[in-house]
C-alpha positions in Angstrom: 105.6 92.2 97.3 103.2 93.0 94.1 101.9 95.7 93.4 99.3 98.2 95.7 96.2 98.3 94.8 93.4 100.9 97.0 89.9 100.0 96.2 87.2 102.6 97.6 83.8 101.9 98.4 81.7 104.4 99.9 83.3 105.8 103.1 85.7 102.8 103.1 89.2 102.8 101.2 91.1 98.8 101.2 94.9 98.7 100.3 96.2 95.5 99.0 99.0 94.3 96.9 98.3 92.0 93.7 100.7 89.7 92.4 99.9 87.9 89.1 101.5 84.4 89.0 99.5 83.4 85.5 97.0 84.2 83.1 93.9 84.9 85.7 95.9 83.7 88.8 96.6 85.8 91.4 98.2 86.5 95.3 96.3 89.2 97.1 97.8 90.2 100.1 95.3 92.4 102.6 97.0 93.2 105.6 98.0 89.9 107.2 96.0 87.8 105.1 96.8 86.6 101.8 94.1 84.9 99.0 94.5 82.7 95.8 92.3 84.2 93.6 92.1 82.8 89.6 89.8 84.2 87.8 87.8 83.4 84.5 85.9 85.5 81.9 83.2 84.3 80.8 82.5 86.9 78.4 80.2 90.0 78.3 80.8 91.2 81.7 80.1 87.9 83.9 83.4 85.8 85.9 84.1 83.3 87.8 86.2 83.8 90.7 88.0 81.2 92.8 89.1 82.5 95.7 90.9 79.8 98.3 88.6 77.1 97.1 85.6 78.9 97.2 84.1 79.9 93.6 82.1 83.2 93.0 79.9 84.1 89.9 80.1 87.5 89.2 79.4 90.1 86.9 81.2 94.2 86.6 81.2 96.5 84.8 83.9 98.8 84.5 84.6 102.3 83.3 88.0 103.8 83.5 89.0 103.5 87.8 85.6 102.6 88.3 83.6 99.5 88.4 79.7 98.1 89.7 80.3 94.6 90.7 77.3 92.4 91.7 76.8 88.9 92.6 73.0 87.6 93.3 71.6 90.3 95.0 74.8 92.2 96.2 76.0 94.9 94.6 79.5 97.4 95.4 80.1 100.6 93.8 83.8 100.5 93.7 87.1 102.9 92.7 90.6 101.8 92.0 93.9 103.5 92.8 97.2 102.9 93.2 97.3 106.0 95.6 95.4 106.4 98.8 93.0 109.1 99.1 92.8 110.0 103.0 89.0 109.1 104.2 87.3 112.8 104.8 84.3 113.9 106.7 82.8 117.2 107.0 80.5 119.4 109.2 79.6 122.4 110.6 82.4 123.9 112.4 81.9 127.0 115.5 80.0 129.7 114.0 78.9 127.2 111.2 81.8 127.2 109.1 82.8 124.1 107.6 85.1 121.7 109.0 86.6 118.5 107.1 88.0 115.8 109.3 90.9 114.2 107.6 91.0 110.2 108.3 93.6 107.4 108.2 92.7 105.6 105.1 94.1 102.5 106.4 95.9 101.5 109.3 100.2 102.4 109.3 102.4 104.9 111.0 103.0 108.8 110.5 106.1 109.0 109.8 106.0 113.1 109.1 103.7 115.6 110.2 104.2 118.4 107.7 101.7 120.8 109.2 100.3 122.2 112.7 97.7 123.8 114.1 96.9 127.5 112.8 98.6 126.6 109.4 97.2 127.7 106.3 97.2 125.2 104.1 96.1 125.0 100.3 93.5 122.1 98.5 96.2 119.0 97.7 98.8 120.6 100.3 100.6 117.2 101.9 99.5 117.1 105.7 101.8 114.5 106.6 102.7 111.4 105.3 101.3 107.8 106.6 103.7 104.2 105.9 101.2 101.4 105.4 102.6 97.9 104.0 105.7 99.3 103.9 104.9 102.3 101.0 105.1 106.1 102.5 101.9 107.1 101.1 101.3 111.4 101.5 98.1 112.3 103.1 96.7 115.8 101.6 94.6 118.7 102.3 91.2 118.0 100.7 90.5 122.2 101.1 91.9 125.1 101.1 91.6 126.2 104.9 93.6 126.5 108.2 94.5 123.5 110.4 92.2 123.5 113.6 93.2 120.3 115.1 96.0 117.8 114.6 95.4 114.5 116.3 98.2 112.8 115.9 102.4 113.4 116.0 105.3 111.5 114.5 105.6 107.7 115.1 102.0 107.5 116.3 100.6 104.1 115.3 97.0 104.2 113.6 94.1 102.4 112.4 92.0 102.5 109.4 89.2 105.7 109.7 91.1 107.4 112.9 91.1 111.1 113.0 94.5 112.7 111.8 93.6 116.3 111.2 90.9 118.9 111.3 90.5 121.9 108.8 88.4 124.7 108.9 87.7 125.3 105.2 88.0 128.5 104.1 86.5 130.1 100.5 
């Protein structure tokens, strides 16, 4: 299967698995789809990626789990992991407390829901746990705070970005 890869960029998180088959040849397998990629360095930064035929000049620079990739006049701002960070939005709850909306960061299946609503739960507490490409990957509390909404229960199916649970954050 390869190994899982998570690359965030801005609001949107990408799991994958890489397999290397060579030196700078590689599966990548995105959900259904899966890409040859071989890659070569050309030194100080720039690459050359194939990718099913199709070659791409690059250039990234990296720094730890985090990278700026452009080619011509594109440019990504990207973060690497090999654990999912849940997708989170906030606003202004009733009486203007703040609310963060926890989101699916990728589509898979809950397969635990560890909380419910009016539970107190603490920053990094596991909210329940999501199985995407076949890993169980633990979806956590970005905030101290109580649980105001859950929007989902065991064995739900889910997409990328879908709302899975609401917290009002408290100080």
């Amino acid at each position: 299967m390869g190994k899982p890869l998570y690359i965030s960029r801005e609001e949107q998180e990408i799991g994958l698995y890489v397999n290397e088959s060579g030196p700078g040849e590689y599966t990548i397998k995105v959900g259904e789809n899966e890409y040859r990629v071989n890659i070569r360095d050309l030194g100080g930064g720039f690459f050359i990626a194939n990718v099913n035929g199709n070659a791409v000049r690059f250039y990234m620079r990296r720094s730890g789990d985090e990278a700026v990739v452009t080619s011509g006049a594109k440019r990504w701002e990207l973060r690497f992991t090999r654990v999912p960070s849940a997708s989170i939005q906030q606003s202004a709850g009733e009486a203007g407390g703040a609310h963060r909306v926890v989101r699916s960061p990728m589509p898979g299946r809950i397969v635990r829901l560890m909380v419910k609503e009016g539970d107190k739960v603490e920053k990094n507490s596991v909210l329940l746990t999501l199985e995407a490409m076949k890993m169980e990957n633990e979806i956590r509390s970005p905030a101290r705070g109580v649980v105001k909404k859950v929007y989902v229960k065991e064995n739900d199916r889910v997409e990328g970005r879908v709302e899975l649970v609401e917290i009002e954050v408290k100080a």
